[in-house]
C-alpha positions, -999 to +999 in steps of 0.1 A: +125+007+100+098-008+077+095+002+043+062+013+027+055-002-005+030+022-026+022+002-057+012-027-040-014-003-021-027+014-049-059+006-061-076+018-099-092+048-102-128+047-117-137+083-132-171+087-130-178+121-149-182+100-180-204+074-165-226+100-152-228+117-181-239+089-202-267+081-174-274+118-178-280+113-218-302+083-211-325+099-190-334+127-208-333+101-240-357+079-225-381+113-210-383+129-246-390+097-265-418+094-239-428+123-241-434+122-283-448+084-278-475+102-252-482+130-279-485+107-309-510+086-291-534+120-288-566+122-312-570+156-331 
């Protein structure tokens, strides 16, 4: 009978909710400093 050994299997977990919520924050960073460089450049 061969015995299974676990640990040496087991790989590290990555969570990913964090790094997709930090990509998240970028984006909508990066779209509203855009979006106020866009308005700032307008002549009234």
């Amino acid at each position: 009978m061969r015995i299974r050994n676990d640990r040496a299997q087991d790989e590290p977990h990555i969570d990913l909710v964090p790094l997709i919520d930090v990509i998240l924050v970028l984006i909508i960073f990066f779209v509203v400093t855009t979006t106020f460089d866009a308005r700032s450049t307008l002549q009234v």
